[in-house]
C-alpha positions as CSV (number, residue, x, y, z in Angstrom):
1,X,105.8,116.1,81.1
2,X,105.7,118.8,78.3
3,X,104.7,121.5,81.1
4,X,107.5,121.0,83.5
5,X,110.2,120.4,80.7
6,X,108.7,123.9,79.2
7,X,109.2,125.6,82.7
8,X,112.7,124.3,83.1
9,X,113.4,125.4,79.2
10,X,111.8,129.0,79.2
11,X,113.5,129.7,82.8
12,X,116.9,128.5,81.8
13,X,116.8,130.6,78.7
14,X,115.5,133.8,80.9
15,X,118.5,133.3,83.3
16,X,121.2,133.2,80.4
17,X,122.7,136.7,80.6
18,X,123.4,136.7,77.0
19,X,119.6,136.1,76.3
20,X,117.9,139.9,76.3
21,X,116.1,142.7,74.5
22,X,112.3,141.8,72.9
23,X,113.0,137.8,72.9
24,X,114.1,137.7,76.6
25,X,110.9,139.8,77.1
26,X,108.7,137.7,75.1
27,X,110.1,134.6,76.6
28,X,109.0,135.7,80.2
29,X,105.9,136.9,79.5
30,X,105.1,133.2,77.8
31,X,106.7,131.9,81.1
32,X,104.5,133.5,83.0
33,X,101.4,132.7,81.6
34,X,102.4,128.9,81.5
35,X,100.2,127.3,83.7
36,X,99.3,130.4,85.6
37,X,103.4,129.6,86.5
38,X,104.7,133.2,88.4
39,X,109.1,133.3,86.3
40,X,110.1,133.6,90.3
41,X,108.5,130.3,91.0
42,X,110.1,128.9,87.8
43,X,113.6,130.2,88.6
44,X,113.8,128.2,91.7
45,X,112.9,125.3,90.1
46,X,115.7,125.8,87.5
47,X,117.6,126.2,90.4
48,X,117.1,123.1,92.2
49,X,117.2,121.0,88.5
50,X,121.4,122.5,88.3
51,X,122.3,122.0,91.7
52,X,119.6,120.2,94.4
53,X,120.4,117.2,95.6
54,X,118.0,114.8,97.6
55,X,119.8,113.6,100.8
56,X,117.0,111.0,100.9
57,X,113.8,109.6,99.7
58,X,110.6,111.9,99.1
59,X,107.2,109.5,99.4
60,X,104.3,110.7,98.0
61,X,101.3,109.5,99.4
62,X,97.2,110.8,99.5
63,X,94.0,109.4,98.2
64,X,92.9,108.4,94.7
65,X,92.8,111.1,92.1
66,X,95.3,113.2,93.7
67,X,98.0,113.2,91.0
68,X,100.1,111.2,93.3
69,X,101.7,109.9,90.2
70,X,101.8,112.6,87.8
71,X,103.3,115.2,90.6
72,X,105.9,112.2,91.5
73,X,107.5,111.7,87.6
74,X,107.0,116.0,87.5
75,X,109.3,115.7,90.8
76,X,112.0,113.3,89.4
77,X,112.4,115.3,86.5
78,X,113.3,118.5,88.2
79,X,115.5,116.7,90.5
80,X,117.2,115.0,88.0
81,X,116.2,111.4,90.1
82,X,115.0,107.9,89.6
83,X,110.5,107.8,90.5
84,X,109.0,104.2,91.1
85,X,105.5,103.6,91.8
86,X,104.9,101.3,94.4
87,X,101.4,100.2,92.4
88,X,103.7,99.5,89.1
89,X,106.1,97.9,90.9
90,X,103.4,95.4,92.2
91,X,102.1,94.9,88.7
92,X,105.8,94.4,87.0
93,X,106.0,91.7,90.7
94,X,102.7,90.0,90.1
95,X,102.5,90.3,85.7
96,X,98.9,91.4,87.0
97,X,97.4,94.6,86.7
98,X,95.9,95.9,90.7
99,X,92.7,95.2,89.4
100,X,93.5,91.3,88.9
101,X,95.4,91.5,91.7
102,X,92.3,92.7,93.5
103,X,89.9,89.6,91.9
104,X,91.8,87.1,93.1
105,X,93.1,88.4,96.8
106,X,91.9,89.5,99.4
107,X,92.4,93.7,100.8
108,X,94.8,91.9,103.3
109,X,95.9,89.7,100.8
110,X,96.9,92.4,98.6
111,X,98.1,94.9,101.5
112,X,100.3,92.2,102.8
113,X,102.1,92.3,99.6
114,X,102.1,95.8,99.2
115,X,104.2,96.5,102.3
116,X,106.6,93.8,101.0
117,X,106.7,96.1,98.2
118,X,107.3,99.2,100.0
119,X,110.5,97.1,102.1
120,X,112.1,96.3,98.7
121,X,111.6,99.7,97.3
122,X,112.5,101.9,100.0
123,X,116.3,100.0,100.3
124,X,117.5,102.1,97.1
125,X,118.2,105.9,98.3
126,X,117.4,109.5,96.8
127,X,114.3,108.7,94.9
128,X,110.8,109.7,94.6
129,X,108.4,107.1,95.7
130,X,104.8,107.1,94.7
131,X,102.6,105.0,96.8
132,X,99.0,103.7,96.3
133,X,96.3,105.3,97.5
134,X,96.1,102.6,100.7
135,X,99.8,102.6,101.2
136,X,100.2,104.2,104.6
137,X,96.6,102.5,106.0
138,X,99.5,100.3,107.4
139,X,101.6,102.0,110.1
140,X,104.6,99.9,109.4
141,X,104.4,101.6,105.8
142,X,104.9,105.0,106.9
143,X,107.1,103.9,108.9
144,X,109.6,102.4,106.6
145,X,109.2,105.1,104.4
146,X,109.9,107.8,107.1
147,X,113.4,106.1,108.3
148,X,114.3,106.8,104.5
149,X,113.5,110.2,103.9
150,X,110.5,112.4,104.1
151,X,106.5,111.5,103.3
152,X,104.7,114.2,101.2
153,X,100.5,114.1,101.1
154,X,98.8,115.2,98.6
155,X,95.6,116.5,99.4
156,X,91.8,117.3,97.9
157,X,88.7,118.1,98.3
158,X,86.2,114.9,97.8
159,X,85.0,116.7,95.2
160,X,87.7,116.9,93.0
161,X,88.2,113.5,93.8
162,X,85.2,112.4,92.8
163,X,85.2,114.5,89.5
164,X,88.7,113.1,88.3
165,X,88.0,109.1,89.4
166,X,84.6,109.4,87.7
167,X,86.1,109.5,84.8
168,X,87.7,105.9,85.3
169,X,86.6,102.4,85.9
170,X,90.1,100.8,86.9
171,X,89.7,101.7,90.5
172,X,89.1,98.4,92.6
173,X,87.7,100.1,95.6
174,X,84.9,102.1,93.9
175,X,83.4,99.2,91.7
176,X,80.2,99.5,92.3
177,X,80.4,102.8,94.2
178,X,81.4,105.3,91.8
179,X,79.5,108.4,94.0
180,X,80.6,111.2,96.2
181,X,79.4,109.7,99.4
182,X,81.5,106.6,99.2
183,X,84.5,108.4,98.4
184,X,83.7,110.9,101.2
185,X,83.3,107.8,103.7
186,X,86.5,105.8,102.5
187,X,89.0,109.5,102.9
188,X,87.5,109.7,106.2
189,X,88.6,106.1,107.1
190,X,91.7,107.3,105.5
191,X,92.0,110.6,107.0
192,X,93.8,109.8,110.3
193,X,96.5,107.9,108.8
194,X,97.2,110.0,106.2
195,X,97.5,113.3,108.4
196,X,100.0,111.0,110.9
197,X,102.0,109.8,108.1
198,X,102.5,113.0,106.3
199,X,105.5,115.4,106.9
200,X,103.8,117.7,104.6
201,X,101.0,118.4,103.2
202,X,99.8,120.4,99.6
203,X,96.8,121.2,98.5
204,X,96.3,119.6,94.6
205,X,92.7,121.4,93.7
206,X,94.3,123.7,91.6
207,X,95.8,120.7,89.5
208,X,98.9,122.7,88.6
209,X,101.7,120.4,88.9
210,X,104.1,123.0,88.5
211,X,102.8,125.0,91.7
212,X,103.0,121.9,93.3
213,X,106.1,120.8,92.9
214,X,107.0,123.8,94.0
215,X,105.6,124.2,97.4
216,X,106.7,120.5,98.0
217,X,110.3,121.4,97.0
218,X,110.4,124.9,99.1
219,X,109.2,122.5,102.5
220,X,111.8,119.7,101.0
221,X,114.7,122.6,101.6
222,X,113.2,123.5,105.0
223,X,113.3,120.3,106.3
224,X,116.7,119.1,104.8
225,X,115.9,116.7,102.6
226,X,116.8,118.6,99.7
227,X,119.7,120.5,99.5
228,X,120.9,123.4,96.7
């Protein structure tokens, strides 16, 4: 997470009074051409890394290829929390990676013991779950997750879906189908449930984790579930 540590770092050092003339100068200038990263945007998340506290769980949900994972570990680090991945939880369960899982179950098979999964998980408080890609297909999913806390979706074009996955062959439910109308057809199966589930929702085309873990955050405050 070399971006969001640099964030935290540069902002920190901007705030510190005793930190000025050309170097204070320079350091904000780097700042803000970090990641296309605006110092205001970088100062709040300083902000929320001293003092924010989660009053309970953020789930971070949305389709393959949305960063689901990366934006969740980004999140734990700025809110100084514990992240678990509902998908790594399942492999660490099983000693089999999804793909395995997926050779030798069925889709129910393995859904059945994904919202096992998600039951276990969601007992521990003030974390930052990241779910797979079909976790809230299930009602009872969301559900469990949304007595715990909030749900967060991230959200893409198919697109930029298709342009990241491409570029992978461990995804169980494109073997075969690596194109852009089969991912088109499985988010609209998915679209429904994801837009009931979600609490909020971001935009990731930008891929700027930074950015996004800022609008999540600012919508977190609104609704309570983090506090400064």
């Amino acid at each position: 997470l070399t971006q969001t540590h640099s964030v935290l770092t540069f902002a920190s050092l901007c705030e510190d009074e005793t930190f000025e003339g050309e170097l204070r100068k320079e350091c904000i200038e780097q700042m803000n051409s970090l990641g296309q990263v605006p110092f205001k945007i970088a100062e709040t998340l300083v902000d929320v890394n001293r003092s924010g506290k989660l009053t309970g769980n953020i789930s971070v949900i949305g389709f393959m290829g949305t960063g689901k994972t990366t934006v969740s570990k980004a999140l734990a680090e700025i809110l100084n929390c514990k992240e678990i991945d509902t998908d790594k939880y399942l492999v660490d369960k099983f000693g089999k990676e999804i793909t395995e899982m997926f050779e030798v179950m069925t889709e129910d098979e393995f859904r059945d013991a994904e919202s096992v999964a998600i039951e276990e998980i969601a007992r521990t408080k003030n974390q930052i779950i990241s779910c797979g890609g079909g976790a809230v297909i299930r009602k009872k999913n969301s559900d469990v997750l949304k007595e715990t806390g909030a749900i967060v979706r991230l959200d893409a074009y198919p697109e930029t879906i298709f342009e990241r996955v491409s570029r992978r062959t461990t995804r169980p439910l494109l073997n075969g189908n690596m194109n852009l109308d089969h991912i088109k057809k499985l988010m609209d199966e998915r679209e429904l449930r994801y837009r009931e589930a979600a609490d909020i929702t971001v935009n990731v085309d930008s891929n700027n984790r930074i950015l996004t873990c800022y609008r999540i955050i600012v919508e977190l405050i609104k609704k309570g579930i983090i506090t400064k």
